[in-house]
N, C-alpha and C positions, 0 to 999 in steps of 0.2 A: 494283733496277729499272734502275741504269744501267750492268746488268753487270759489276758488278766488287765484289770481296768488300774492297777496301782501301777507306781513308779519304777522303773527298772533300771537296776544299780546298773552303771554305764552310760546311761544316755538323763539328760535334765529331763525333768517334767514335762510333757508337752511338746519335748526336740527342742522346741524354739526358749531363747532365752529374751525376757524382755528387757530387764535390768543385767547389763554385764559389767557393771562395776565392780562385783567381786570375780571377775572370772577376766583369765589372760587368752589373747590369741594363739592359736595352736603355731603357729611360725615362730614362737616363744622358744619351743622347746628344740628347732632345729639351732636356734642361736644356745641354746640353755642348757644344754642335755643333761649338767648333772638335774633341773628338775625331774625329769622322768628316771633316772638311774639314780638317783638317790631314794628317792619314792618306793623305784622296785627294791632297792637292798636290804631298805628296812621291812618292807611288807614281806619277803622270800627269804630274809637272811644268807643270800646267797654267793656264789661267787661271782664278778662282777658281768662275767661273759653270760651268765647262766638267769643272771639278776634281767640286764638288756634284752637276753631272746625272751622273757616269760612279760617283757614288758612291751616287747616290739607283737608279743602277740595278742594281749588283751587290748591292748591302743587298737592294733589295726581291725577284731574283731568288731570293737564298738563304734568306729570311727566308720567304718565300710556299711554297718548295717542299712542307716537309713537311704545310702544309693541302691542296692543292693535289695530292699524291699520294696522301694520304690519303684526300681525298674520292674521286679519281678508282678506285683501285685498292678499299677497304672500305668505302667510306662509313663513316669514322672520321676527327675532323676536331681534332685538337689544337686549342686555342685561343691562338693566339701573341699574345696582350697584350705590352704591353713590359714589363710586372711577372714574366712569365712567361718570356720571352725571354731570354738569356742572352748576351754579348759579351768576345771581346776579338781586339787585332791582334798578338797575338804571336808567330802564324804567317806567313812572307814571300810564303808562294804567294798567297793571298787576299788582298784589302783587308783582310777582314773573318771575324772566325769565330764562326756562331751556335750556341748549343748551346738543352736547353730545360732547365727545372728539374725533377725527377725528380717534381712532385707536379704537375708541369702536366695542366689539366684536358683528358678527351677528349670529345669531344659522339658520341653511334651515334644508331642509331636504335631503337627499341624491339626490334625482332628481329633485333639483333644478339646475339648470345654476352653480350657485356661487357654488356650492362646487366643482365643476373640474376647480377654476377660482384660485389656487392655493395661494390664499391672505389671508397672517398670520391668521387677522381677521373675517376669517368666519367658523365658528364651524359648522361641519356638525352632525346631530341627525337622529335617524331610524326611526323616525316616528313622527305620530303627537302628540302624548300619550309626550314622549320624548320634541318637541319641547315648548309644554305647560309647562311642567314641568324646561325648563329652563327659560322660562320666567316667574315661581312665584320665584324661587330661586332669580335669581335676582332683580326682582322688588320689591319682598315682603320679604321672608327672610333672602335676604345683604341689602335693603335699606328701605322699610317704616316700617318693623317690629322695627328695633331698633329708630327709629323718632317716634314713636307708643307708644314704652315705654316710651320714656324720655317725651313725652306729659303726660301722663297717670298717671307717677307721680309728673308730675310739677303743672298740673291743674285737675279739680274734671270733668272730661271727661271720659264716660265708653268706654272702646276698641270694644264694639259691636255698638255703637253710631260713632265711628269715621270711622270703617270699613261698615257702611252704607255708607258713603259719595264715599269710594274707589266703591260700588258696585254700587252706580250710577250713578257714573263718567265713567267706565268702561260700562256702557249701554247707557248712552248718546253720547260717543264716537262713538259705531258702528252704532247708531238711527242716527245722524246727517249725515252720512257718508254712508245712508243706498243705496240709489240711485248708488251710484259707486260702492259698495263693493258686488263680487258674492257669492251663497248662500243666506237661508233665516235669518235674524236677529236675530231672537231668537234664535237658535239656535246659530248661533256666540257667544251670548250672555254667553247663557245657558255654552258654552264648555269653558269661559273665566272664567264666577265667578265659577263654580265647580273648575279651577285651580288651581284658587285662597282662594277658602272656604268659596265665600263670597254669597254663593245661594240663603241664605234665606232671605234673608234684602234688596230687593225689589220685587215687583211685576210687569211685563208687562202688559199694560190694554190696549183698544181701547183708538187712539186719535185722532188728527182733520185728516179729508178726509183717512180715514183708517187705518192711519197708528198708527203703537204701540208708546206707550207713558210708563213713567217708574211711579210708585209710588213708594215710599219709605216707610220702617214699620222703621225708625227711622229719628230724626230729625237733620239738619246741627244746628240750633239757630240761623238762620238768623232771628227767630222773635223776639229773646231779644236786636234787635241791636235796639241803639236808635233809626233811623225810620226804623220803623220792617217792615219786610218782611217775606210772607207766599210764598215760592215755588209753582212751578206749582205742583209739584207731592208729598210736603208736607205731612205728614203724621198727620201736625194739624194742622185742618183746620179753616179757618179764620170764 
């Protein structure tokens, strides 16, 4: 989907990991957190509040993708629990590298192929209402809602501040991907952050040679890192 047949820092080889020996469950880091906030400090050199938003938003980008192209491209919707979810920083390009567990569950729809394909792991759902609704459960209320609080009360980061990050991660996802995936964009969009609740904390606008571009009404702080950085679709502008 994003043109390229190599590896993409963020996500394992393949999604699936077959050997997870060197790799920890993502419910790690809800117990753990200086893993992921020590991670960010040293990678951003930043301050601790600023270090957690720039780390709450590359997590949620790579973590959301595979539901989120999933639904968009098959209507096939992994379920990223953090029991499911797979971690480690051993790679230097990413903060972070998610893989999944080779028995993670898939939710389709009833006439999809995969549900008369008789394998443990694929949850069939009635509809699309249904199949949306299993992917906020697992992506957001078994795994980034409870990583949402323990940021929230570790560091001075508002919960509407950090779920901007989920809601433009979740629209850069299907923008980038927009050329392969059928249907129009916005709408994908539209049906993903209503799933998730996360509607109001960007805007789509025109961007270069027609195509939609995201703004955000709130900010990651990528501009308080020591060399600051204003986003393309920043909400404060340079």
């Amino acid at each position: 989907m994003f043109g390229t047949n190599t590896a993409i820092p963020g996500l394992a080889p393949g999604l699936v990991v077959r050997d997870p020996a060197a790799w920890r469950p993502a419910s790690d880091l809800v117990a753990d957190l200086d893993l992921l906030l020590n991670a960010a400090g040293k990678r951003w050199n930043a301050q601790p509040h600023a270090a957690a938003a720039m780390a709450w938003k590359a997590y949620t980008y790579w973590l959301a993708l595979p539901a989120v192209l999933g639904f968009a491209s098959a209507r096939r919707v992994p379920l990223l629990t953090s029991t499911n979810v797979l971690t480690h920083f051993d790679d230097p390009r990413p903060l972070i590298t998610l893989g999944l567990r080779a028995d993670t569950p898939v939710a389709v729809l009833a006439t999809d192929p995969l549900a008369l394909s008789g394998l443990s792991h694929v949850r069939v759902v009635p509809d699309e209402d249904a199949l949306l609704a299993e992917l906020r459960r697992s992506l957001l209320d078994e795994h980034l809602t409870p990583l949402l609080n323990a940021l929230h009360t570790r560091v001075r980061l508002g919960k509407r501040t950090l779920l901007g990050s989920l809601s433009s991660g979740v629209a850069y996802g299907v923008l980038r991907s927009a050329d392969v995936l059928p249907g129009p964009s916005a709408e994908t969009i539209a049906r993903l952050h209503e799933a998730l609740g996360v509607e109001d904390l960007i805007e789509l606008v025109p961007g270069a040679a027609g195509k939609l571009d995201v703004q955000r009404k709130t900010c990651c702080l990528a501009f308080t890192l020591p060399t600051p950085k204003v986003c393309r679709g920043c909400c404060i502008k340079s």
